[in-house]
C-alpha positions in Angstrom: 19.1 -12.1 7.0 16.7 -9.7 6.1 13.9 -9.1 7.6 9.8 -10.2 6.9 7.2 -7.6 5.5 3.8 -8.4 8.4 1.1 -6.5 6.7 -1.5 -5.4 9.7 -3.6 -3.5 6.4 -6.8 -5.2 5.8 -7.6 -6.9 2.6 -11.0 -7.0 0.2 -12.8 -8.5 -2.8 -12.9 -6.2 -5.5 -14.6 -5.8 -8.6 -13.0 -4.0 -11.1 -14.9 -2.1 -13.9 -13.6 -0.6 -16.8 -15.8 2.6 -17.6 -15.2 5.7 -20.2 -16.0 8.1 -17.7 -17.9 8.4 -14.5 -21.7 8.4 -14.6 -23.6 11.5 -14.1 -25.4 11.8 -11.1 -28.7 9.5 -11.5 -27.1 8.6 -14.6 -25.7 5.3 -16.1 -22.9 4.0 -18.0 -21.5 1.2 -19.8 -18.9 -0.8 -18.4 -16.5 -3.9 -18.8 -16.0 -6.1 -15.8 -12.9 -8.2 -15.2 -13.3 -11.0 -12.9 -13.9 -10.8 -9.4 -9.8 -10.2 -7.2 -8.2 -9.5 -3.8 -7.4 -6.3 -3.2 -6.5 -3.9 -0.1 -3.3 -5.2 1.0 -3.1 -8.6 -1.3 -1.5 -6.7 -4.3 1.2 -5.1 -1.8 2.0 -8.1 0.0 2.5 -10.4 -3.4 4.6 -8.1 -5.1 7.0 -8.1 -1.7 6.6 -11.7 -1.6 7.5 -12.2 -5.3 10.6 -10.1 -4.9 11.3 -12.8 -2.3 11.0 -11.4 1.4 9.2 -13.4 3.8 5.4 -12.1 4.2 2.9 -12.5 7.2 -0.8 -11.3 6.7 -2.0 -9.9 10.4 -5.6 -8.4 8.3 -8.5 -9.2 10.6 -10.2 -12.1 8.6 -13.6 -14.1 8.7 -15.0 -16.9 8.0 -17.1 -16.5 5.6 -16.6 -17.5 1.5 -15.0 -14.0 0.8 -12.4 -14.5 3.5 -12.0 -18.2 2.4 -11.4 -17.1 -0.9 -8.7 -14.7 -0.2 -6.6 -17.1 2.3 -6.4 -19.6 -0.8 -5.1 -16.8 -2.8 -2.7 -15.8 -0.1 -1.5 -19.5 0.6 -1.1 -20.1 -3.5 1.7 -16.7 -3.1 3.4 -18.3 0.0 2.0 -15.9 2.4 1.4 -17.0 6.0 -2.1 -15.6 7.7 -1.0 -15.0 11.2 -4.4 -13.7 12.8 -7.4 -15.9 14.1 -10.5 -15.8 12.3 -13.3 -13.6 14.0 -17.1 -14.3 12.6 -18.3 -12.7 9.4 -16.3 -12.1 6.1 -14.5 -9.4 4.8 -16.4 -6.9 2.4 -16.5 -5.6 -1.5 -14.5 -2.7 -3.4 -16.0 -1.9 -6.4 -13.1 -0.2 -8.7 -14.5 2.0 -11.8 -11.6 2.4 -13.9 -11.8 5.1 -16.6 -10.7 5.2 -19.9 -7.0 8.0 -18.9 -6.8 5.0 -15.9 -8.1 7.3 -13.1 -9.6 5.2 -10.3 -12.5 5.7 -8.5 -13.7 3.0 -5.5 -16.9 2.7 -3.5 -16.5 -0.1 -0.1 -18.6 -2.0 1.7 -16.5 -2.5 4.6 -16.6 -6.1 6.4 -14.9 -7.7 9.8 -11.3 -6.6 7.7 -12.2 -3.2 9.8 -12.3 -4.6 13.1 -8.8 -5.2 14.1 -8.2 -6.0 17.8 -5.6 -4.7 20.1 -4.9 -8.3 21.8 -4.6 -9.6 18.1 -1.7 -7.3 17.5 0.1 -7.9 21.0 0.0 -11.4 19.8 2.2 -11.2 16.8 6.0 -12.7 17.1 7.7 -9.8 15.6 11.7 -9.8 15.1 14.4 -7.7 14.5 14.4 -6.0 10.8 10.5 -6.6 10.3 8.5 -4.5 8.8 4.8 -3.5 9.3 3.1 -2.2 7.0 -0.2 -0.2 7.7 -2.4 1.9 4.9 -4.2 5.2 5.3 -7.5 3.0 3.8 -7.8 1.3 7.6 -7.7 4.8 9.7 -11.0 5.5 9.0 -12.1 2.3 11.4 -12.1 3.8 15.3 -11.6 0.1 15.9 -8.7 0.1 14.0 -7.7 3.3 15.2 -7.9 2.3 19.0 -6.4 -0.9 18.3 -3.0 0.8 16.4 -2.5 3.6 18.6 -2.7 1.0 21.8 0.0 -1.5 20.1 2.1 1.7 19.1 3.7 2.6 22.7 5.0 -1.5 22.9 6.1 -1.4 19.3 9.1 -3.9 19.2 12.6 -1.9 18.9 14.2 -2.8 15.7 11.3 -2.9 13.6 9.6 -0.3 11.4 6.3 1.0 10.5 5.4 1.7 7.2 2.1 4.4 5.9 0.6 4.0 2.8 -1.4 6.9 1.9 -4.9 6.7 0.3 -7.4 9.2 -0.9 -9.4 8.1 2.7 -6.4 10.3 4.5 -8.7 12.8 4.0 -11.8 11.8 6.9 -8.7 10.9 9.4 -9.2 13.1 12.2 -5.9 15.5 12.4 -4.6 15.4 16.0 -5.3 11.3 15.5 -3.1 11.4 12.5 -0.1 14.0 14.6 -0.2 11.3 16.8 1.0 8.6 14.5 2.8 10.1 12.1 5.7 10.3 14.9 6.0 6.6 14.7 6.1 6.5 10.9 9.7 5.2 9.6 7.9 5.0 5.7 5.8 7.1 4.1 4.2 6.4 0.4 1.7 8.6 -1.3 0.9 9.4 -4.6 0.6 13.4 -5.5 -3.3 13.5 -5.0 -2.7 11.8 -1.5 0.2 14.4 -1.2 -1.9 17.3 -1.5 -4.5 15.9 0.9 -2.1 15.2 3.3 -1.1 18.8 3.4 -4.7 19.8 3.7 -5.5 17.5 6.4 -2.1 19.0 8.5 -3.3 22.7 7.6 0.4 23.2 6.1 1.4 24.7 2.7 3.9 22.5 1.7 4.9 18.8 2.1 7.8 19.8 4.3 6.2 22.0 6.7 3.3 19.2 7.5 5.8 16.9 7.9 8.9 18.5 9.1 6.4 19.0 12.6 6.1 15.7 13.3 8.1 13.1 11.5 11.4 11.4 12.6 14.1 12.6 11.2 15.7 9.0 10.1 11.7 8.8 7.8 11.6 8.2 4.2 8.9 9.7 2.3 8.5 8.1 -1.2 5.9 10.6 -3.9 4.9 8.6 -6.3 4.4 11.0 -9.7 2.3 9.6 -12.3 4.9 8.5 -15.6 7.7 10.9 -14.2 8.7 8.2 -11.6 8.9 9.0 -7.8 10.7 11.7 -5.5 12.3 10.2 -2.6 12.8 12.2 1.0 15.4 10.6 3.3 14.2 12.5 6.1 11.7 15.0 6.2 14.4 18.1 6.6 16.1 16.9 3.6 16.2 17.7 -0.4 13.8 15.5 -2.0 15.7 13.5 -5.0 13.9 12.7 -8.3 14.2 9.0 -9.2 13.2 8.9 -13.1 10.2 6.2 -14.8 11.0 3.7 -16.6 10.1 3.1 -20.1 6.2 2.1 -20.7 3.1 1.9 -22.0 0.3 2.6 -20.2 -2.5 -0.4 -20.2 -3.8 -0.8 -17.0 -3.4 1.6 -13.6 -5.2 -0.8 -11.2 -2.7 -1.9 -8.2 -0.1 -0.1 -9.6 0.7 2.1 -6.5 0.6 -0.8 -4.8 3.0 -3.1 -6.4 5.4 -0.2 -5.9 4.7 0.1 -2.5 5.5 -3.6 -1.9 8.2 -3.6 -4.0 9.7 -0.5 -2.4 9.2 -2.5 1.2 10.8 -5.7 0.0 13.6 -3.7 -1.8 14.6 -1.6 1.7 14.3 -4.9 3.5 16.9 -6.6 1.9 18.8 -3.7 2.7 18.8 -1.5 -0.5 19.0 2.4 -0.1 16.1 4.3 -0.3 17.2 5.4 -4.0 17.8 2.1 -5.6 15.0 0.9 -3.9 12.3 3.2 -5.2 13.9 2.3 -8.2 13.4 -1.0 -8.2 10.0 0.0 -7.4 9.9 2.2 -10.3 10.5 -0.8 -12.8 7.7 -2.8 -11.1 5.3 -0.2 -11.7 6.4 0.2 -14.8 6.3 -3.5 -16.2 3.1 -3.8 -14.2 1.1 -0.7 -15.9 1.9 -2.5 -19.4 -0.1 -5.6 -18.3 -3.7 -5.4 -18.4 -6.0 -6.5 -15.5 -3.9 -5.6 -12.7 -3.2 -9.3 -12.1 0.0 -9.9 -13.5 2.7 -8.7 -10.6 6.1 -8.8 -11.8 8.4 -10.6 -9.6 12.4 -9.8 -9.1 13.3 -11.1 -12.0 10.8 -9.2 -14.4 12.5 -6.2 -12.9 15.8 -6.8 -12.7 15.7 -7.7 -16.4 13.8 -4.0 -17.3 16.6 -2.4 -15.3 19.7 -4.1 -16.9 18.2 -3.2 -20.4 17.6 0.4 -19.3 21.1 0.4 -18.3 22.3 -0.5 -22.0 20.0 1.9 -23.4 
């Protein structure tokens, strides 16, 4: 039986807005707004979900309209909210999308930052679980205390997964040398890939990582339309895994439906090739739908990779 995907990474409003290009500095610009979404963790944990692996939402939530928004949302996708509420509500992202699909985010963080060590103690993990954790959180030192305190009683038998995020960046380095140990998947795109490298003061992927990852970790680079590069183990040749087919009409939560994807695919026991290629199609039927709604589930993709396979 496989195993669940328990997503400890907080989750958000957002407002996405669809600009032409970034406003000058005191300047202003024209945009169009697509309705108001969940993001953070919510795209990730759907696309797992709808691929059909058991999900538990551990984000710290309120109880204010924002947080009861996003537990409807989660209970309409069949995802349980294991966590108590705390007062307050969860914040805002506002997403300014340009017109080449470069994304740009400004966050007004909420209680989703404010994750408690006795709250994670408290979750029922089991054998074959996953948790997943994103780069976006370790700028909290709430967050920060709380995960590096549940790390030394981390269950045997069930892995942690990093999503990188352009916040890698203001996470302090010996913090990050610390964790990074415990990491059994790492995702990144290849702007998160080079800040990595900056933040661990190494020249290349495999000498930041090399230092301090296990060597039984996974590291998944996401690259744009060429597809992803997938690491099994930091010492080892990194193998291309090619795109799929597509055309290009939305980039919001695209990253993250693959990460999801790629979590749900290694928990059912797929390889770390097949299943960044399964994570590959999602992405790829998902950037060809516009609003960043529309997450394919495992039939959307199994259908994209049996006609590739005739092609």
């Amino acid at each position: 039986m496989a195993g669940s995907l328990v997503a400890v990474a907080s989750v958000i409003l957002t407002m996405p807005m669809h600009v032409p290009h970034l406003p000058d500095r005191g300047g202003e610009v024209s945009a169009t707004m697509s309705s108001v979404g969940v993001g953070g963790a919510f795209p990730v944990m759907v696309a797992a979900r709808r691929q059909g692996v058991e999900v538990w939402c551990a984000a710290c939530m309120g109880t204010g309209p924002n947080s009861m928004m996003v537990a409807e949302e989660l209970g309409r996708e069949g995802i349980t909210v294991v966590t108590s509420d705390v007062v307050g509500d969860i914040g805002m992202k506002l997403v300014l999308v340009e017109a080449d699909g470069f994304i740009s985010s400004v966050v007004a963080p909420g209680v989703e930052a404010e994750q408690e060590l006795a709250s994670l103690q408290r979750l029922q993990l089991k054998d074959k679980d996953m948790v997943y954790v994103s780069a976006s959180d370790l700028v909290s030192p709430a967050y920060q205390s709380a995960l590096e305190g549940w790390l030394p009683d981390f269950p045997e038998g069930v892995s942690l997964t990093l999503a990188l995020g352009p916040q890698i960046k203001e996470v302090d380095p010996e913090w990050l040398r610390r964790i990074l140990p415990h990491i059994d998947l790492l995702t990144m795109n290849r702007r998160e890939t080079d800040l990595l490298r900056a933040v661990l003061g190494r020249q290349t992927l495999h000498d930041a990582l090399s230092e301090v990852m296990k060597p039984s970790a996974v590291i998944v680079r996401r690259d744009s339309s060429r597809g992803c590069w997938v690491t099994d183990g930091p010492n080892s040749e990194p193998v291309k895994v090619p795109a799929f087919p597509s055309q290009i009409r939305d980039t919001a939560a695209v990253g993250d439906v693959h990460t999801g994807v790629l979590c749900a695919s290694l928990l059912q026991g797929h390889d770390p090739i097949t299943a960044a290629r399964r994570a590959n199609a999602a992405g790829a039927i998902m950037v060809g739908r516009p609003g960043g709604r529309n997450v394919p589930d495992d039939r959307d993709g199994e259908a994209l990779m049996a006609q590739d396979s005739l092609t």
